[in-house]
N, C-alpha and C positions, 0 to 999 in steps of 0.2 A: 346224381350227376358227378361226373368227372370234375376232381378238384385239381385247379391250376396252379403251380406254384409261381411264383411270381418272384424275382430275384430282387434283391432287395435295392433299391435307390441308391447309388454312393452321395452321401453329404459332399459339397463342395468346400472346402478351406479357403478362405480368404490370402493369397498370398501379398506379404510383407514386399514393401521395396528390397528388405537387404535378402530374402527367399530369391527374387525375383534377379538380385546383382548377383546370391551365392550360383546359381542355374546359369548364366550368362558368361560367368568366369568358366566352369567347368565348359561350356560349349566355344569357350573360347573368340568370346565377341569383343567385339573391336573398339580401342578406347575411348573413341566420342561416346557408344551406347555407354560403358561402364560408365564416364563421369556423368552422364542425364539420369543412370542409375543409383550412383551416388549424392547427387545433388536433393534425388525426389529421396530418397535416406534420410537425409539430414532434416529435410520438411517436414519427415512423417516422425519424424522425433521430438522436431522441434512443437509438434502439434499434440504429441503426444503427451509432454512437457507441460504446455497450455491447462491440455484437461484433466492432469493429475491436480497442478494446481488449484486452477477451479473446484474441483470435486472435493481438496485438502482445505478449501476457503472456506464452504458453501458449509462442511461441517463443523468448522471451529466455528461461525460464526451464528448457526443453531445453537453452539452451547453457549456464547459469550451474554453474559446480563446485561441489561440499562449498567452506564459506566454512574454511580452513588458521587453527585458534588461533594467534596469533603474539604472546600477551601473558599473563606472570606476574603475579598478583598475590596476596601475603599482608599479612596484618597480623595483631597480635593483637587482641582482643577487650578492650574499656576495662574491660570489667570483671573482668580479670585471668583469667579462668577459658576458655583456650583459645587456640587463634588458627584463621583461616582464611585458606586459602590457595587459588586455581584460575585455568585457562588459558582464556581468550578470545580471542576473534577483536575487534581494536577497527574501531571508524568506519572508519578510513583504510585498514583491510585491505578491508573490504566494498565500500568505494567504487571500489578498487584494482580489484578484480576483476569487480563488474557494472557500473559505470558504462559503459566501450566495449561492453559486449552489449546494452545496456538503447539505449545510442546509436543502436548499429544500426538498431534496430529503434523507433528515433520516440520514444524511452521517457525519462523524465527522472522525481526525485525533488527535494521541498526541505522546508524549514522552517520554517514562518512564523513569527513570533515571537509569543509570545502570554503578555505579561507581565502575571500576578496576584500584588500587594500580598500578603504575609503570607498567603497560598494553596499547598498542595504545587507542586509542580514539573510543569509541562504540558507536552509534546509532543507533535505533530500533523506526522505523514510525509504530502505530497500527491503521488500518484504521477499527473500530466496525460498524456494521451497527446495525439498530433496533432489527432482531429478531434475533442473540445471534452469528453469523457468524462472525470472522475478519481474516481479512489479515494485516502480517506485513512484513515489509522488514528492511532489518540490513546492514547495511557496516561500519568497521571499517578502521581507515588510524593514521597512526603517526601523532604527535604534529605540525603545519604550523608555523615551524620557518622561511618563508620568510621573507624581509622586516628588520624590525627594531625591533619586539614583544619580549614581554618580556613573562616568562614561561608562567601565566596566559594566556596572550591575545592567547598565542600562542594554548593555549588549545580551549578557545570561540571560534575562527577563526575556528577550524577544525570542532570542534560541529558546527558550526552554519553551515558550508558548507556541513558534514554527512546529518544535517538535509533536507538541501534542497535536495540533492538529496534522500536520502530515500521517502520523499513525493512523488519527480516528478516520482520516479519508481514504488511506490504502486501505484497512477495514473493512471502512464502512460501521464506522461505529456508533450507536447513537448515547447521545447524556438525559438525564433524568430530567432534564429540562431547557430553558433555552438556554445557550451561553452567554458569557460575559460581551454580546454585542456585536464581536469580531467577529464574523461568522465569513470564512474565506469566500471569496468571491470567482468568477470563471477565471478572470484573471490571474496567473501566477504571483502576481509583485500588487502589492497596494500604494499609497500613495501616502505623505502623511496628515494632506490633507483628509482621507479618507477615515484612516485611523480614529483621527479628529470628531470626525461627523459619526462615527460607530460608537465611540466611544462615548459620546452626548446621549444617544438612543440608547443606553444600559442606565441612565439616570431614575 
């Protein structure tokens, strides 16, 4: 039997917004199309952005271990009735350990500084990836006058403790066990009554 040649299928190519705006300038179309062409540009960057990050997340965070408690702390309670005591994982453990995975892989975290006047304590972890995408996470909480601190310390303490948990939430990081009681809540800001009550339940 007579053999039919059959010419072969052209592949279709997905055209790009900015394909789509370079074809529309050459034809010479008219500035409302170009800025809709423009606009849907910026979207399909801005999306494309999204899913590098994701994808630059979803593998650092395959490689990152349980975060290893590697800090005691107790005090008693000022008002005589108790003490509390429990182990954590600090900043310089967590940094220890994701910062060279996070590296690998385009990934960086920081802290901008963000000083309010006689306002609780703010922290804001910005995790930027390479092509122009970030995630941040914020929780504020009052001043950790536990213990024996004095105004100062009393502020570091809480900064350094916002910090760690905004990291391990922008993350998504988990610790080798439960924490020290504070365990952030849907709420951005705590209360200090709440504190209070979190901080009974690590006894």
């Amino acid at each position: 039997p007579a053999v039919i040649e059959r010419e072969p299928i052209a592949q279709s190519t997905a055209l790009t917004p900015m394909d789509m705006l370079n074809h529309a300038v050459e034809r010479g179309a008219g500035i409302e199309v170009l800025e809709k062409l423009m606009a849907l540009q910026e979207r399909w960057e801005a999306n494309q952005a999204r899913k590098a990050f994701a994808e630059a997340m979803a593998a650092a965070k395959s490689e990152i271990p349980v975060i290893a408690k590697n800090r005691q702390v107790g005090y008693e309670h000022k008002d005589g009735k108790g003490e509390t005591s429990y182990r954590h994982e600090d900043l310089g453990e967590i940094a220890r350990t994701v910062d060279p995975i996070l590296a690998r892989h385009g990934l960086s975290y920081g802290f901008p500084p963000a000083p309010r006047p006689n306002q609780p304590v703010t922290v804001t972890c910005i995790v930027p990836p390479r092509l122009g995408h970030s995630e941040e996470n914020t929780l504020c909480a009052p001043r950790d006058d536990s213990g024996k601190k004095n105004s100062i310390q009393a502020i570091g303490s809480t900064i350094t403790y916002l910090q760690r948990y905004t990291l391990k939430g922008a993350l998504g990081l988990a610790a080798a066990a439960d924490d020290d009681g504070k365990t952030a809540s849907d709420e951005p800001c705590i209360s200090d009554e709440q504190v209070i009550q979190l901080k009974d339940k690590a006894q």
